[in-house]
C-alpha positions as a Markdown table, in Angstrom:
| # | Residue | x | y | z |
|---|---|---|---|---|
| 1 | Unk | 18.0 | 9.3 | -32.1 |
| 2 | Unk | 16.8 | 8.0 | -28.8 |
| 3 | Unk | 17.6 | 6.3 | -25.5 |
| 4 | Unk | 14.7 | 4.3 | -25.7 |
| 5 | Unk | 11.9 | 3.6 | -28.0 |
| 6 | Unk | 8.6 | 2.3 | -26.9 |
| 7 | Unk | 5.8 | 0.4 | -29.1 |
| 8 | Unk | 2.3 | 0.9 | -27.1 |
| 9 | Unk | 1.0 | 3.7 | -24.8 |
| 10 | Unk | -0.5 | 1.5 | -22.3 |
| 11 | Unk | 0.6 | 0.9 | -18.5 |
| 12 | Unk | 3.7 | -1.1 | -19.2 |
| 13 | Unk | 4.7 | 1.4 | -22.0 |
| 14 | Unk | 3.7 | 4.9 | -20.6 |
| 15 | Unk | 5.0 | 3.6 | -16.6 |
| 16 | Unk | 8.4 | 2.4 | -18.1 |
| 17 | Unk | 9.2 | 5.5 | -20.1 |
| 18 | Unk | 8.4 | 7.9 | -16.6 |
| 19 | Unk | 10.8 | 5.7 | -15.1 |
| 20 | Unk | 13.5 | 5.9 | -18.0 |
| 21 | Unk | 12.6 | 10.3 | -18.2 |
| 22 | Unk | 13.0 | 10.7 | -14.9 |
| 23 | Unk | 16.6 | 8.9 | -14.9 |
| 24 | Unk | 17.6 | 11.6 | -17.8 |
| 25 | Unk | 17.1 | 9.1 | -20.6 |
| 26 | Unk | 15.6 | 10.6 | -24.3 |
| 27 | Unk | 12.4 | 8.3 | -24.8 |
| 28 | Unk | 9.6 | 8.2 | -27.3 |
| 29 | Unk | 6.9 | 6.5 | -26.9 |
| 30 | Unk | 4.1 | 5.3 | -29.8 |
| 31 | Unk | 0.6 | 4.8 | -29.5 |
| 32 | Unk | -1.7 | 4.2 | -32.1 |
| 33 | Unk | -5.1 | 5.8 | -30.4 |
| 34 | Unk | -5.5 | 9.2 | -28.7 |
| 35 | Unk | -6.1 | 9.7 | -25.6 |
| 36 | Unk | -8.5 | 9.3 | -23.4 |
| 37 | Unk | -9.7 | 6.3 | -24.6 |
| 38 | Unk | -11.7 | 3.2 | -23.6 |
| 39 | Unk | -9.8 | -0.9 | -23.5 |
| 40 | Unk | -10.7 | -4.1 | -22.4 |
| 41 | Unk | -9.5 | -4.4 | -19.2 |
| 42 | Unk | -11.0 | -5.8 | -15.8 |
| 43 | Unk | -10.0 | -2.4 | -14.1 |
| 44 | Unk | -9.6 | -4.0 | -10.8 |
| 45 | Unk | -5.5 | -3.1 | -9.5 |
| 46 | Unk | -3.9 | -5.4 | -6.8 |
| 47 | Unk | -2.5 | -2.9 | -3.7 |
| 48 | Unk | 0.8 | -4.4 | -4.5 |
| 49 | Unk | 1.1 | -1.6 | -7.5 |
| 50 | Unk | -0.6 | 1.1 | -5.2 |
| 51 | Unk | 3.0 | 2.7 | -3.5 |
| 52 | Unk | 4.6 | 2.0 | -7.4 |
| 53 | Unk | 1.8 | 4.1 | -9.1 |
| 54 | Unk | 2.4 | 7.2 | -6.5 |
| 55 | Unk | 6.0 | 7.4 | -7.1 |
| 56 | Unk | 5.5 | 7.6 | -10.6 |
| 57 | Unk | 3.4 | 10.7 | -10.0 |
| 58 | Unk | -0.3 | 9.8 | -9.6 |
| 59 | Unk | -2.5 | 11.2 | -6.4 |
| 60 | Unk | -3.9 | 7.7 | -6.2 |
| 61 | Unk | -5.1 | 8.9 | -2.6 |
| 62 | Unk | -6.8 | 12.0 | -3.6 |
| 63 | Unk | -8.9 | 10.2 | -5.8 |
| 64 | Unk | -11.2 | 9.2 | -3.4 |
| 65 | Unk | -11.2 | 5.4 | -5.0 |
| 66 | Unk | -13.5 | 2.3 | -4.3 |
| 67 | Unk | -11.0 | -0.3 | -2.1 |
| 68 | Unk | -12.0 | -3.6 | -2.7 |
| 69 | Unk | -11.5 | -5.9 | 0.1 |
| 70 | Unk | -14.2 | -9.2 | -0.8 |
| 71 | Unk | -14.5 | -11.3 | -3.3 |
| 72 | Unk | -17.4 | -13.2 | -4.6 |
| 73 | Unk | -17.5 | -16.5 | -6.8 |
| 74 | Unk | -20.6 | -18.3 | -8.5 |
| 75 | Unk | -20.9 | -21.4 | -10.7 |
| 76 | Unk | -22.5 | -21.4 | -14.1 |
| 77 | Unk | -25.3 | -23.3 | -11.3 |
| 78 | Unk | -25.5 | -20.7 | -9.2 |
| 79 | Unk | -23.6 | -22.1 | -6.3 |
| 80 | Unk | -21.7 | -19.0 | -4.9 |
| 81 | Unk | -18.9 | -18.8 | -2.4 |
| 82 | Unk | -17.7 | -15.3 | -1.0 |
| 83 | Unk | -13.9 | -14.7 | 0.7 |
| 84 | Unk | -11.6 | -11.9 | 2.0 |
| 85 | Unk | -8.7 | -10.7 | -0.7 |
| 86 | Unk | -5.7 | -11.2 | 1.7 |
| 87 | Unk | -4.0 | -8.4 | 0.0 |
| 88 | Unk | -7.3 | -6.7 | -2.0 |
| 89 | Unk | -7.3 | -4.0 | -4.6 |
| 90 | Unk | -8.8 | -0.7 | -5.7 |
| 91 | Unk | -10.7 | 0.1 | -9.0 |
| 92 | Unk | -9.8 | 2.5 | -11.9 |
| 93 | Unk | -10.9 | 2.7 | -15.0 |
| 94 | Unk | -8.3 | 2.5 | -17.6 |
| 95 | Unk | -9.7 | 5.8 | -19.1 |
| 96 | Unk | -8.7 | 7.5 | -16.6 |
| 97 | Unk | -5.6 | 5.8 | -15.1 |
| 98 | Unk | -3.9 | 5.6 | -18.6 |
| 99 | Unk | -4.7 | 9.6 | -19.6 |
| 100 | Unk | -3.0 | 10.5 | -16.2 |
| 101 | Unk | -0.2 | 8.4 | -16.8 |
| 102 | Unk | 0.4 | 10.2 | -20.4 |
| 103 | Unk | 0.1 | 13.4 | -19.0 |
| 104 | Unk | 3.2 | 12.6 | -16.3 |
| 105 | Unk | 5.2 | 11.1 | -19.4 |
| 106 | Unk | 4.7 | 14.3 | -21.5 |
| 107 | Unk | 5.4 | 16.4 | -18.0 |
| 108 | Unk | 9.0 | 14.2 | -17.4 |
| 109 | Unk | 9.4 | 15.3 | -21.3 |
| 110 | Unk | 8.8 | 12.0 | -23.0 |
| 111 | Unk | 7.9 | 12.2 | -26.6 |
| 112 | Unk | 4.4 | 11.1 | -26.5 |
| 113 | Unk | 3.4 | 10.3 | -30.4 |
| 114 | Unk | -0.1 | 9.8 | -30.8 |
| 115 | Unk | -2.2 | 8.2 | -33.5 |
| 116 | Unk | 1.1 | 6.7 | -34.6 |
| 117 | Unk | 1.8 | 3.5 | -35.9 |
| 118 | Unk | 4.6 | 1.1 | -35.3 |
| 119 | Unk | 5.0 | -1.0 | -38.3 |
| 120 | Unk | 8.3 | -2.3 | -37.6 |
| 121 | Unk | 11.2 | -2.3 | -34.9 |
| 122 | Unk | 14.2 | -4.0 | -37.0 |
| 123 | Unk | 17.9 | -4.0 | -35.1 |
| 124 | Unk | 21.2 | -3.2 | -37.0 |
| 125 | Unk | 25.1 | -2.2 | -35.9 |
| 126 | Unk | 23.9 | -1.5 | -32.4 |
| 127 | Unk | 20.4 | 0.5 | -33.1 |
| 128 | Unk | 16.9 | 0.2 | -33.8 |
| 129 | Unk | 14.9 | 1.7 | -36.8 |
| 130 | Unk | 11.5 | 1.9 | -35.9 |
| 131 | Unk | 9.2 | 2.3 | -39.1 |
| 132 | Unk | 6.3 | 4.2 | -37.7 |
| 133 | Unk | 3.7 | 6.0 | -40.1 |
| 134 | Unk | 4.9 | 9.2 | -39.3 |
| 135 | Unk | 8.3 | 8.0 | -40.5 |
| 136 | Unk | 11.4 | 6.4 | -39.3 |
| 137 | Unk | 13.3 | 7.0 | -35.9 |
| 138 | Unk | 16.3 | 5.4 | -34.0 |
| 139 | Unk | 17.0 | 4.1 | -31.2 |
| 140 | Unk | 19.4 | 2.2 | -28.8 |
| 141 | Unk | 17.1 | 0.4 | -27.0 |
| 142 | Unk | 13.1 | -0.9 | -28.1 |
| 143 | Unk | 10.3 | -2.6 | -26.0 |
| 144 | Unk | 7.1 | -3.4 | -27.2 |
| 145 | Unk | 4.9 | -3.1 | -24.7 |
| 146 | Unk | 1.4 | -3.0 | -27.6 |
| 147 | Unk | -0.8 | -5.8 | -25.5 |
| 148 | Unk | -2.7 | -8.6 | -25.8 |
| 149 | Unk | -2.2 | -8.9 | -29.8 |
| 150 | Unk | -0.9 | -6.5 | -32.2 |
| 151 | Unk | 0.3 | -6.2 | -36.0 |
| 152 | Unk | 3.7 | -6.8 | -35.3 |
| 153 | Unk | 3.2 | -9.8 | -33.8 |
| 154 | Unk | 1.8 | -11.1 | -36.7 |
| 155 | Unk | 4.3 | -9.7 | -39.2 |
| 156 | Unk | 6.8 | -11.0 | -36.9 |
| 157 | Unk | 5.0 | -14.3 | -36.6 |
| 158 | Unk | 5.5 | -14.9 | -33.0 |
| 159 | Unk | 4.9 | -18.2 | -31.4 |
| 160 | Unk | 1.7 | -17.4 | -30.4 |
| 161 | Unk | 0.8 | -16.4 | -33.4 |
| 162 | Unk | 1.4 | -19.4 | -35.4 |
| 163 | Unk | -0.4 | -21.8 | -33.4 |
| 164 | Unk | -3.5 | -23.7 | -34.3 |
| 165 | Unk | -7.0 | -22.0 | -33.3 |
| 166 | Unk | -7.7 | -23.8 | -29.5 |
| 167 | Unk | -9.5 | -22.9 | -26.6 |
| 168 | Unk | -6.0 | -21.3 | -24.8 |
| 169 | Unk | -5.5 | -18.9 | -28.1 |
| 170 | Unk | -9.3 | -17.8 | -29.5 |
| 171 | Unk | -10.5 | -16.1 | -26.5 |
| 172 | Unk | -12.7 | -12.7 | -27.3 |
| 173 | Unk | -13.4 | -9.8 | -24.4 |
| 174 | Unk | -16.5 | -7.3 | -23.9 |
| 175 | Unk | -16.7 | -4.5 | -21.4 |
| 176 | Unk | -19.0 | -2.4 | -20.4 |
| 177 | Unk | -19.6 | 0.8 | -17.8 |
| 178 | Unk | -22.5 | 0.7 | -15.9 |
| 179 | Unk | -24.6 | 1.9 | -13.4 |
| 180 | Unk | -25.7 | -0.6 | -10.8 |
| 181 | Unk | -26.4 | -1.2 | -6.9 |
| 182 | Unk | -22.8 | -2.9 | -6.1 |
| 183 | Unk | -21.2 | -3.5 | -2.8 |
| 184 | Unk | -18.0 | -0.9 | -2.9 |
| 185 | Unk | -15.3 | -3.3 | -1.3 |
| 186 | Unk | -16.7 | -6.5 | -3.3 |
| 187 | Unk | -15.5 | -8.0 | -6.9 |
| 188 | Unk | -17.9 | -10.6 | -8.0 |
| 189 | Unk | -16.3 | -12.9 | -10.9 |
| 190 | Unk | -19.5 | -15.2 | -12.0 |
| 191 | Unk | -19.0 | -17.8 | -14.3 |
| 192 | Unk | -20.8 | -19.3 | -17.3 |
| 193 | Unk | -20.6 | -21.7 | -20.1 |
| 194 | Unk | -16.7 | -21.3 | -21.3 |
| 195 | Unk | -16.3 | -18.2 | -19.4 |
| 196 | Unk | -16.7 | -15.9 | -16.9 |
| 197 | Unk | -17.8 | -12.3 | -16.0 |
| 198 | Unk | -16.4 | -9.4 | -13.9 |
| 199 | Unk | -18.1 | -7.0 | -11.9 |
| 200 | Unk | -16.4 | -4.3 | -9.5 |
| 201 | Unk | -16.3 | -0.5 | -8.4 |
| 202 | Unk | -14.5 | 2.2 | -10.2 |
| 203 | Unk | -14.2 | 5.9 | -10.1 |
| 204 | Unk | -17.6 | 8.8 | -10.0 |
| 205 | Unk | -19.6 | 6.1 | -9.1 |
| 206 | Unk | -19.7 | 3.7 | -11.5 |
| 207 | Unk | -18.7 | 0.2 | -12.1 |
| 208 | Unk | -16.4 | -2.2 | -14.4 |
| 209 | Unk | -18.6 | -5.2 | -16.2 |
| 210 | Unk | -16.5 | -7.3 | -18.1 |
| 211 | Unk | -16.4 | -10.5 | -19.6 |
| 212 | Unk | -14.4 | -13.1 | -21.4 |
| 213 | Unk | -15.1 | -16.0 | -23.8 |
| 214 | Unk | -14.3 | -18.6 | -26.2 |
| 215 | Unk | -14.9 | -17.7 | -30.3 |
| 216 | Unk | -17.0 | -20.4 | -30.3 |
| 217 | Unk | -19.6 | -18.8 | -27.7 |
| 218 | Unk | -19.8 | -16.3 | -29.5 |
| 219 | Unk | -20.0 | -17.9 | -32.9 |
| 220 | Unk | -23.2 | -20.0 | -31.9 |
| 221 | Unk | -25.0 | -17.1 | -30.8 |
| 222 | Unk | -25.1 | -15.6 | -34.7 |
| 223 | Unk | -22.1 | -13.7 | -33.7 |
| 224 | Unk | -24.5 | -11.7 | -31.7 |
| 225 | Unk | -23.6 | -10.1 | -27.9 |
| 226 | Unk | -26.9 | -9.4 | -27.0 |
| 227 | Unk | -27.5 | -12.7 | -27.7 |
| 228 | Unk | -24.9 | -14.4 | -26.0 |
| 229 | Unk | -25.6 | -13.0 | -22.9 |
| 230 | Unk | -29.6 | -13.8 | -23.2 |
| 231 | Unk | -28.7 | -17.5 | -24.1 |
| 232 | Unk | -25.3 | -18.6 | -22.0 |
| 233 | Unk | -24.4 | -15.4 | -20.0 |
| 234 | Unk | -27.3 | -15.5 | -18.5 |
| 235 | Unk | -27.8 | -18.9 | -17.7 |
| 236 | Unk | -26.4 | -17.8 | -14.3 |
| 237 | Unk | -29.0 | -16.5 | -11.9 |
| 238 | Unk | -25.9 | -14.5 | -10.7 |
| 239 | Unk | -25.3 | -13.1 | -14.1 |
| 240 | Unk | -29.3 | -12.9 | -15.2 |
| 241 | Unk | -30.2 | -10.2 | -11.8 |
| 242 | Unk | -27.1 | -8.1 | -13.0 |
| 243 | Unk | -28.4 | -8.1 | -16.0 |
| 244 | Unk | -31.3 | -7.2 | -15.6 |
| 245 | Unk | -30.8 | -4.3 | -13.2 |
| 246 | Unk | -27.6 | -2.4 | -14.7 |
| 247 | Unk | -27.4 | 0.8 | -16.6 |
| 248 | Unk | -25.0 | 1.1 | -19.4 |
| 249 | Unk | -23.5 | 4.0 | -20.0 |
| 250 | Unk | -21.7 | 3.3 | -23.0 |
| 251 | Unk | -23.9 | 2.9 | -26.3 |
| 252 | Unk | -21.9 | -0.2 | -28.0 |
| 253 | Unk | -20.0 | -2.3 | -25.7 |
| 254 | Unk | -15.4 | -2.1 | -25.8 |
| 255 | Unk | -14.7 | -5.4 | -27.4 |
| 256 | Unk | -11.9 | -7.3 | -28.4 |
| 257 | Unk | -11.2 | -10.5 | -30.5 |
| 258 | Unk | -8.2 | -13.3 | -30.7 |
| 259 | Unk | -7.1 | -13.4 | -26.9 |
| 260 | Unk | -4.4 | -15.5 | -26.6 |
| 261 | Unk | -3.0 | -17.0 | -23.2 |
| 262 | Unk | -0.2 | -19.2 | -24.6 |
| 263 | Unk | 3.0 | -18.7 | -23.4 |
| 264 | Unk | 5.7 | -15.5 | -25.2 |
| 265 | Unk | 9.0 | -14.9 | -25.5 |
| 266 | Unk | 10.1 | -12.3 | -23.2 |
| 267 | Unk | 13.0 | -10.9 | -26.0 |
| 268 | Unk | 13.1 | -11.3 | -29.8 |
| 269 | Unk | 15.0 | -9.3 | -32.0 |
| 270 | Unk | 16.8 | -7.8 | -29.4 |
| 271 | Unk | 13.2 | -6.2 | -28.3 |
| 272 | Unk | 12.1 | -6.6 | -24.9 |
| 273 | Unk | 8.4 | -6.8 | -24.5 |
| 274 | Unk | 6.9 | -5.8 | -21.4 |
| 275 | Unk | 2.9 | -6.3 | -20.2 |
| 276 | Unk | 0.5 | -8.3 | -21.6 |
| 277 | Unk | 3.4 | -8.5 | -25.0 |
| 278 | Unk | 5.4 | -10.9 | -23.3 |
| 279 | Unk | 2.3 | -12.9 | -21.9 |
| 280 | Unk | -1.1 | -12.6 | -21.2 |
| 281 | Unk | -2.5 | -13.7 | -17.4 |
| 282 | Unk | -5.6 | -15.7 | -17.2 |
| 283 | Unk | -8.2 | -12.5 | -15.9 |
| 284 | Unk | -9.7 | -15.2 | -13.7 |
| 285 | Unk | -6.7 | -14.9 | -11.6 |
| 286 | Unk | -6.9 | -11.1 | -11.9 |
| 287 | Unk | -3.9 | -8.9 | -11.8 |
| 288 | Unk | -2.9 | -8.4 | -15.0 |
| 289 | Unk | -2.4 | -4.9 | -14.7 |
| 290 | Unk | -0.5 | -5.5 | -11.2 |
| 291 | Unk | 2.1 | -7.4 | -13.2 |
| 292 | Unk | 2.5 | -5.1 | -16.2 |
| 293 | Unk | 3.6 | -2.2 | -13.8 |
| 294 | Unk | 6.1 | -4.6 | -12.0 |
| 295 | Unk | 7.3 | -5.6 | -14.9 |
| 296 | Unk | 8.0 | -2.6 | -16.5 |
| 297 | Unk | 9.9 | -1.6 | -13.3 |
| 298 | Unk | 12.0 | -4.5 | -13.8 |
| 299 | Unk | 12.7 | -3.9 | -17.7 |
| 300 | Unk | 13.6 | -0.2 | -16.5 |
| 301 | Unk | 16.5 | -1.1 | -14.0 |
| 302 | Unk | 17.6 | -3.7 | -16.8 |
| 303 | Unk | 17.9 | -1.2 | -19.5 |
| 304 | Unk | 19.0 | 1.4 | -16.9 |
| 305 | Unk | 21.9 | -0.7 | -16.0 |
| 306 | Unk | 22.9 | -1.4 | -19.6 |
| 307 | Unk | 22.7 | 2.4 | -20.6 |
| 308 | Unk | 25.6 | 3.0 | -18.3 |
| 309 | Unk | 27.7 | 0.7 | -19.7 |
| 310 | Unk | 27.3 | -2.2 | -16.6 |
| 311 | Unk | 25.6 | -4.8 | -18.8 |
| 312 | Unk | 26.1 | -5.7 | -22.3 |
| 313 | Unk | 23.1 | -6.2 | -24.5 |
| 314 | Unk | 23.3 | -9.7 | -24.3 |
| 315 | Unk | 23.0 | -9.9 | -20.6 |
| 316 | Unk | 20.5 | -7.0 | -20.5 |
| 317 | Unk | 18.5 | -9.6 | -22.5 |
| 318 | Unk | 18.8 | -12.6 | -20.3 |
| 319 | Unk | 19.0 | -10.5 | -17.4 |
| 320 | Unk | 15.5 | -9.3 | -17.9 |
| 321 | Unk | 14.4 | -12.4 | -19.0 |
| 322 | Unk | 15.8 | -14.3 | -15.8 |
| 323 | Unk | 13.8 | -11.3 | -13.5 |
| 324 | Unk | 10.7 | -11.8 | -15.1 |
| 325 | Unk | 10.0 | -15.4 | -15.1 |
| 326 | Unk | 11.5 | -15.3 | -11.4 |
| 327 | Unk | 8.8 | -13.0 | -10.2 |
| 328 | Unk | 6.0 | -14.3 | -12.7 |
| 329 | Unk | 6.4 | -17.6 | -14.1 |
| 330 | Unk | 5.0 | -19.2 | -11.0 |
| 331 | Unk | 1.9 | -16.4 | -11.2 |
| 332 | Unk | 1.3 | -17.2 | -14.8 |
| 333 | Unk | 1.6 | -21.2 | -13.7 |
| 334 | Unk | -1.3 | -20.6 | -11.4 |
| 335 | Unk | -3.7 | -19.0 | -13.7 |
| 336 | Unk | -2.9 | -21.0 | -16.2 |
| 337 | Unk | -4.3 | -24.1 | -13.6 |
| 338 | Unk | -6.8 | -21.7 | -12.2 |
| 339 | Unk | -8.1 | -21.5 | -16.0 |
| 340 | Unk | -8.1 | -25.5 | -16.8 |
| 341 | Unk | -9.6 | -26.2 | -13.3 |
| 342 | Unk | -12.4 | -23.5 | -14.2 |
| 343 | Unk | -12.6 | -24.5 | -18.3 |
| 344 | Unk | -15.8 | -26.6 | -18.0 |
| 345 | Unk | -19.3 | -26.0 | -16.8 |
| 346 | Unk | -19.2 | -29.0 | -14.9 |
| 347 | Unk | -15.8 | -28.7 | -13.9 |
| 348 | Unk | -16.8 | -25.2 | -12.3 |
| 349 | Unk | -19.4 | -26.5 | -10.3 |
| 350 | Unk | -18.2 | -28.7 | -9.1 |
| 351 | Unk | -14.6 | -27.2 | -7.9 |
| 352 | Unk | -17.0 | -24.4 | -5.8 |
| 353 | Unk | -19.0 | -26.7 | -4.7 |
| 354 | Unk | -15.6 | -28.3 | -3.1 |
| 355 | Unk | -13.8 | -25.3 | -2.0 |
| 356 | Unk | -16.7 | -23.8 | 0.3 |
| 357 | Unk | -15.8 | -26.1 | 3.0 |
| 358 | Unk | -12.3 | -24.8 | 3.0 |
| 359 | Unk | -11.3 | -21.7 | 3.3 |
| 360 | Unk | -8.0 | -21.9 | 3.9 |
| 361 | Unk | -7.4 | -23.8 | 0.9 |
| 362 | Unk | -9.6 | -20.6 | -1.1 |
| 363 | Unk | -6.7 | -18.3 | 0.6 |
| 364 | Unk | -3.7 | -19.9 | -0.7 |
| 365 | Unk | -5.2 | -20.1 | -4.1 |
| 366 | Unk | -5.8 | -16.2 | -3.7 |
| 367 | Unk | -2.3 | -15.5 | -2.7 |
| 368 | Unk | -0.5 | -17.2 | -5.5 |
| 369 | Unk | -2.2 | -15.1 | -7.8 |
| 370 | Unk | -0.7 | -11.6 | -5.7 |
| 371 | Unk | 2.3 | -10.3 | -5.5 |
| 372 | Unk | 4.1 | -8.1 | -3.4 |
| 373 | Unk | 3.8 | -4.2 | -2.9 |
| 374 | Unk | 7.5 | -3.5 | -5.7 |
């Protein structure tokens, strides 16, 4: 029997149940891979997080890591326009940030279970049974905190889940490690026919490419990555030089399929979901990781609260909720914008095209898609 069980080892997951150890709380938390391993993930972390991420035990400033302080935007055409972050961020890989967060959650005594399974989280007279495939445990409180898409969400049928294949819900990701000639303190984001690419420093020197599409891309290419970047990736002078001069280091690319950017529920079931689980940022507008650390400091004063008998688990529920869209629905507004205004070739363009002239304008689209050091 638990405090708290958790569904996913990623940042939301493994930063929520530090929080929860360190406060004297029983947690277990269930991941499905071993670690270290590779995601999907743009790598790049808004400074907002950077103060968070030491209290929670990590020697972010020994790490000697890239501080990225510029960012650069091109058109499918070519056009380019390059601006200060007002806030800016540092690189990590996920390898490495997620492996050092597991090994503070085992050190605070969370139960980390690896290789495990969560194939259901069902509540009854005040508790959860979690069905894992290492067998059933309990627990007063459960988050899922499992990402972008999981199998409970589609044995649970979320919202998300059930809608119709379209452009906001079929998106599919591919990242690679490479070596390349890359400005330090500069993220390049280059975009192309329905979608757009990634490019930025992380740790020993190398650097973060990644890249998000529609289905259909991908589809009209034979289903082929190599061939999707030679016939639409690469359409972009931009994106055709970095191409041409990078060193992968991995032998197949990280990929994954059925991105979905539609709007979640923050609570079903009586299960708070936490990260990307309860809703997935455009990556254009970056941060994404940024907001899964804040949010799981929010979800861990929530259940903290509720744990010691000052909330019941009704207002835990909207509590949380109430928190989260406050400090994120206007965020997830913005890239939601940011992603129409980008959607088309054309579109794209022409919207650089316009901005160049006005900086300003750039910087208070930048800001609305930062936060606040939490």
């Amino acid at each position: 029997m638990y405090d708290a069980i958790i569904a996913g080892g990623g940042l939301a997951g493994l930063a929520l149940s530090i929080q929860l150890a360190k406060a004297g709380y029983r947690v277990a938390v269930f991941e499905k891979e071993t670690f270290p391993y590779h995601k999907v993930c743009g790598e790049y972390v808004s400074l907002e997080s950077w103060n968070f991420l030491e209290e929670l035990g990590l020697p972010l400033s020994d790490w000697n890591l890239p501080v990225i302080q510029r960012l650069l935007m091109s058109a499918p055409n070519g056009l380019s326009l390059e601006h200060e972050l007002p806030l800016g961020g540092f690189g990590i890989s996920r390898y490495k940030l997620d492996t050092a967060l597991a090994e503070i959650a085992r050190s605070e005594g969370v139960e980390l279970y690896e290789g495990v399974k969560v194939t259901d989280m069902a509540f009854g007279k005040s508790q959860f049974a979690v069905e894992t495939s290492k067998g059933t445990f309990f627990s007063t409180v459960a988050c899922g905190t499992f990402g972008k898409r999981s199998n409970l969400d589609v044995k649970w049928q979320r919202t998300f889940i059930r809608k119709k294949s379209a452009r906001l819900n079929n998106y599919v990701g591919v990242k690679y490690h490479v070596r390349a000639e890359f400005p330090e303190d500069l993220i390049a984001l280059h975009h192309f026919k329905n979608g757009y690419c990634g490019i930025s420093r992380i740790e020993d020197g190398l650097c973060n490419l990644c890249y998000m599409t529609t289905a259909e891309n991908l589809r009209a290419s034979g289903n082929s990555i190599p061939e999707m970047e030679k016939a639409i990736l690469r359409q972009n002078p931009h994106l055709d030089r970095l191409f041409s001069s990078i060193k992968p280091v991995f032998e197949q690319p990280v990929t994954i399929s059925q991105i979905s950017y539609e709007k979640k529920t923050k609570v079903e079931e009586h299960i708070l979901f936490i990260g990307d689980a309860a809703g997935m940022i455009p990556p254009l507008s970056g941060n994404g990781m940024s907001m899964a650390l804040h949010g799981s400091k929010i979800a861990f004063q929530c259940i903290h609260a509720f744990l010691q008998g000052q909330l019941a688990r009704y207002e835990l529920e909207q509590e949380y909720t109430d928190q989260w869209n406050r400090q994120f629905g206007r965020r997830f507004w913005m890239g939601r914008q940011l992603q129409s205004l980008f959607g088309s070739e054309s579109r794209t363009n022409l919207l650089l095209s316009s901005l160049r002239p006005f900086p300003k304008i750039v910087s208070f689209l930048i800001r609305q898609t930062h936060g606040q050091p939490f």
